[in-house]
N, C-alpha and C positions, 0 to 999 in steps of 0.2 A: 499297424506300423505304416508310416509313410512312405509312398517310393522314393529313390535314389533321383537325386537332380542331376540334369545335364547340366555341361560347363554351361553353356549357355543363360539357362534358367539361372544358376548360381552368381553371373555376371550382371543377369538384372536385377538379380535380389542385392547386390553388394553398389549399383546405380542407385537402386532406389533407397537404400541404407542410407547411400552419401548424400542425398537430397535431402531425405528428411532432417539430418543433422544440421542442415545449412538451415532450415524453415526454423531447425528449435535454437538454434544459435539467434539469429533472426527476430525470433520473440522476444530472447534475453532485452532488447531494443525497444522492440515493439510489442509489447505486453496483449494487445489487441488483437495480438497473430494468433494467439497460446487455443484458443476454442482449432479453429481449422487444422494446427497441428495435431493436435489431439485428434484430433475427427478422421484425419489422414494416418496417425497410427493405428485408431481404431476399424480401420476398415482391412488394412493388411491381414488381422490378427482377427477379425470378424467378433469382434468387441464394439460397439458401438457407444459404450456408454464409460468415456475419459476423463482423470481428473486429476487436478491437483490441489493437494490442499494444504496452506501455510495455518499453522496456528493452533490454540484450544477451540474448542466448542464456543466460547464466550466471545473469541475476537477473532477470528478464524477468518482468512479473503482465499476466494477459489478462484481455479477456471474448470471450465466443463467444455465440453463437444455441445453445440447447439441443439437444441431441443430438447436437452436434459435439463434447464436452467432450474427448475423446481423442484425434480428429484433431488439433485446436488443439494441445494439450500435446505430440503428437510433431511437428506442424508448429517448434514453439520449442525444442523440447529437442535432437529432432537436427538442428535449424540447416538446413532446407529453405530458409528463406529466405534463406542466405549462401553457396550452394550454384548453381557455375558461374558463366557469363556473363550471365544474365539479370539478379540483383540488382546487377550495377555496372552496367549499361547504365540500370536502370531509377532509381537514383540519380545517372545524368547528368541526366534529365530533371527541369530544376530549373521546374518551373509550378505554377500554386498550384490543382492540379483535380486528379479525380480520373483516373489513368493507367491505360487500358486495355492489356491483356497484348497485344496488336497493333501497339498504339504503339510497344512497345519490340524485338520481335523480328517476323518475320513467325512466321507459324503454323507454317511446316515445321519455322521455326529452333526453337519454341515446342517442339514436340513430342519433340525430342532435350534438352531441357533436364532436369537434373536434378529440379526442384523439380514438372516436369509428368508425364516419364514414369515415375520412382520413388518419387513420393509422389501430386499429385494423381489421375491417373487409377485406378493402382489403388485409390484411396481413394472411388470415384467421385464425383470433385469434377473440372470441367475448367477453362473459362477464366475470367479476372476484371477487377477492375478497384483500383488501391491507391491511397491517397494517406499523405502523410506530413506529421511539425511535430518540432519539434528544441522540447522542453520547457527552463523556467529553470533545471533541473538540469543541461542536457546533454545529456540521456537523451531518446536516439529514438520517436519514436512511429509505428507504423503502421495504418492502417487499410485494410481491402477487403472485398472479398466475391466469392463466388466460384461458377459456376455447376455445375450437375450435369453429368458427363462426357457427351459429346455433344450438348450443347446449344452452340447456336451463341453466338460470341462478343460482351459487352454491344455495342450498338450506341447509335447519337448520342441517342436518348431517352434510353436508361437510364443514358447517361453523366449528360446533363442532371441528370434525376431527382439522381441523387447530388451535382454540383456544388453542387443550391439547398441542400444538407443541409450541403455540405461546411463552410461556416462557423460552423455550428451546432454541428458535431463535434468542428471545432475548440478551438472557444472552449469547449464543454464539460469537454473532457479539459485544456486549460490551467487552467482554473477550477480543476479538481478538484485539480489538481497545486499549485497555489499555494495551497488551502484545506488541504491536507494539509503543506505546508510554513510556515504561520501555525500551525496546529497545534501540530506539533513544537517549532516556537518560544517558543509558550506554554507548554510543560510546562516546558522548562529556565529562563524567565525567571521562569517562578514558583518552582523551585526557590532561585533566585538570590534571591529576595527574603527566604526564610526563612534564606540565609546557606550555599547548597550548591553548592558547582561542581559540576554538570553535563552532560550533551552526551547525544546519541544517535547511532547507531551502527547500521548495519547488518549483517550478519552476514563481512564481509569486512574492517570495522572501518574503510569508511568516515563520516566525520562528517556525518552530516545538519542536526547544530544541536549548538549549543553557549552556554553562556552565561560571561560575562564572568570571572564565578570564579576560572575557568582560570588566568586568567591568576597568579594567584596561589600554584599551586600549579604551575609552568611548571616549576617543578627535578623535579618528582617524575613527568613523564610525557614521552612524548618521542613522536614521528613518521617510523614509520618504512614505505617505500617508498609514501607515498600515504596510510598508514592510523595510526589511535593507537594506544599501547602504555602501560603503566605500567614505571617503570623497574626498580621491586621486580618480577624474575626472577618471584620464587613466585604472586606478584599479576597477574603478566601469563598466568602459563599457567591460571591460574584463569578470568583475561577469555576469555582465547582457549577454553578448554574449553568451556563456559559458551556462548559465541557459535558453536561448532561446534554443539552440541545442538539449538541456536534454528534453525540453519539446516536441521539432519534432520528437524525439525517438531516439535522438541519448545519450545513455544512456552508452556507454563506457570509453570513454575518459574520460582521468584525465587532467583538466586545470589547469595548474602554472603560476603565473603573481605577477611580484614586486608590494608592495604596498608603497608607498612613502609615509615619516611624516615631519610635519615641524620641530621634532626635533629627533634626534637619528638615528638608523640605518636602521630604516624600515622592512619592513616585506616580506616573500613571503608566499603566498598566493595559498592553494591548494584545487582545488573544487573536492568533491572524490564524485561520484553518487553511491548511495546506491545501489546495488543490490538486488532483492528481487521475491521471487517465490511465492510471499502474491499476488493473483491479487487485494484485498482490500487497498492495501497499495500505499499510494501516491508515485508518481516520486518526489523523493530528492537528495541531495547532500549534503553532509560535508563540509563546508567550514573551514581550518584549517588555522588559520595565525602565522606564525612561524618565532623566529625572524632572522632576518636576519643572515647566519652564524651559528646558534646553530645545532648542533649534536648528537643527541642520536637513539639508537635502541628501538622503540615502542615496548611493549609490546606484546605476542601471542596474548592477548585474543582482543585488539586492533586491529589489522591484520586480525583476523578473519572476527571480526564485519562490520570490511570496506571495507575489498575484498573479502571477500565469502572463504579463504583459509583454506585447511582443515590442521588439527594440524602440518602435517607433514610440508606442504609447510610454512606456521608461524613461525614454529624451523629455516628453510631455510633462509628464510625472514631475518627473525631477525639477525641471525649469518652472513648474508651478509652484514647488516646495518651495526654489530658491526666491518666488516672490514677482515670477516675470508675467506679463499681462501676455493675451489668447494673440494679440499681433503683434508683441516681441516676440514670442514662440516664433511663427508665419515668419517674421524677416530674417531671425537667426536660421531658420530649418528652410529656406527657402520655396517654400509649399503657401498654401493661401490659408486664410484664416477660418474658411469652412473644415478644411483638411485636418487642421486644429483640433476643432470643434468637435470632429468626428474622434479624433483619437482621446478627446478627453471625457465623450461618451466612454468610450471604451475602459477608462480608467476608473470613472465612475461608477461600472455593473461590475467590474475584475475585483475593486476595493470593498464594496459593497455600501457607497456612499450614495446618499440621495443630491447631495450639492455638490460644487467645487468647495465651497471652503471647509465642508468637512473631511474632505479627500486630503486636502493640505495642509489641518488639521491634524488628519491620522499620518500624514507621511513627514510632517516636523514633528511629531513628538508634541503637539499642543495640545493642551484641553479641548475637548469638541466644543466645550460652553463658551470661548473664546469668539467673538468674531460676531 
């Protein structure tokens, strides 16, 4: 049994409570904070080994406590956590707290458990404590943290400790999840406004967002088991090739490919991979279909959202689409013409373009074979 706190002690425990809630609010932000928060709860609670995890086994994005990075990654990849009787016992316990590995099995039963004696222990990790939230996606969330092998099991403090955080965690990772889904939704309704059906798509070719467009080109694409397709045959295996690469981690390349209609002039077809410094945030792609021949200069705030480009290079961007040479840019923007130059490198490696005219290319809507 633990001894009795002084007020004192009880004042710093409730400082240091408030702090951390500020650090995990913080990450909702800055996605890049979420390892050191982690690291900083798991030191209070003498768990060293944090985590959280969005998704199945199959498309799953985490954070961990640093120096765990490889345990984490095979904890998800070979599916420790969906492995024997312990994770359906431990998903009957429907309570809104953190669920200590005691709670759900006794320790003898713990120790023949797959995910304890084949992965934890020899990982020297032993027992822990999780909780969960079913995001607006669908998609699972889990959280714990996990002690060094032989060290005894968290107990009713350390439970505590984590409960006061537990809402904090919560609402963090929902936060992030819904800022990253208003996101997604800005990029294709801004497409829609310059006059382009768009959607995005994750690498299995489910739809994350989609704007209205669609609807208008409903003859030319179809749905098929859960995910979208283009009905031009040669067009789809382009999408599908294109979104297999995205998934092996080749996440730069920008793919262009005609999409052929049985009537009018057809489409071309531009897969843009999201960039993103969210480790919580799925591998996606823009897919923009444009019609065939149409011309305009996109929007800054457009630009930004799809290439990562910061204001300066977007002005660039843009004023190249509309057709203006590297020293009207320089006289309009009042900067010199190397200044230019530089930002239209920039534009160049953000697009994933080898020239300028394929950059202006991809940002009218024209065929790259053009020019």
């Amino acid at each position: 049994m633990s001894a009795t706190l002084s007020s004192s002690e009880l004042s710093g425990q409730s400082d240091q409570t408030d702090l951390l809630i500020e650090q995990i609010y913080e990450a909702t932000h800055c996605p890049e904070l979420w390892p050191a928060v982690l690291e900083q709860i798991g030191r209070i609670i003498d768990a060293p080994f944090g985590f959280v995890i969005i998704g199945d086994p199959d498309a799953a994005r985490w954070a961990n406590t640093p120096a765990f990075d490889e345990k984490t990654a095979r904890l998800v990849r070979e599916r420790w956590l969906t492995r024997g009787a312990y994770p359906r016992k431990l998903s009957q316990i429907c309570a809104p707290r953190f669920i200590a590995d005691q709670e759900v099995m006794t320790l003898e039963e713990l120790r023949g458990e797959p995910l304890f004696s084949d992965f934890c222990f020899p990982s020297d990790l032993g027992f822990g404590a999780t909780t969960g939230l079913e995001l607006p996606t669908g998609e699972r969330v889990t959280i714990g943290w996990r002690r060094r092998f032989g060290a005894e099991p968290l107990g009713l403090d350390e439970l505590k400790r984590l409960d006061s955080l537990r809402l904090a965690l919560i609402r963090a990772v929902w936060i992030g999840a819904r800022s990253r889904q208003r996101g997604m939704a800005t990029v294709v309704d801004t497409l829609a406004a310059v006059g382009m059906p768009a959607l995005i798509l994750d690498g299995d070719r489910h739809v994350l967002a989609a704007n209205g467009l669609l609807e208008t080109i409903k003859l030319d694409v179809a749905w098929s088991g859960g995910g979208f397709a283009l009905r031009d045959p040669a067009a789809d295996a382009s999408l599908r090739d294109a979104l297999e690469r995205m998934k092996s981690g080749d996440t730069g390349a920008v793919t262009t490919f005609p999409v052929k209609v049985k009537s009018g002039r057809g489409y071309v077809a531009r897969l843009l991979p999201l960039r993103s410094h969210d480790s919580f945030a799925r591998e996606a792609a823009a897919l923009v279909l444009a019609s065939a021949g149409a011309r305009c200069a996109p929007p800054e705030a457009l630009l930004r959202s799809l290439f990562g480009l910061t204001p300066c290079e977007a002005r660039v961007a843009r004023a190249l689409a509309s057709g203006k040479s590297v020293s009207e840019i320089a006289a309009n923007e009042s900067v010199s013409p190397g200044t230019v130059r530089t930002h239209v490198r920039g534009v160049l490696e953000k697009t994933g373009s080898n020239r300028q005219i394929d950059a202006v290319a991809l940002l009218v809507g024209m065929p790259l074979s053009l020019g």
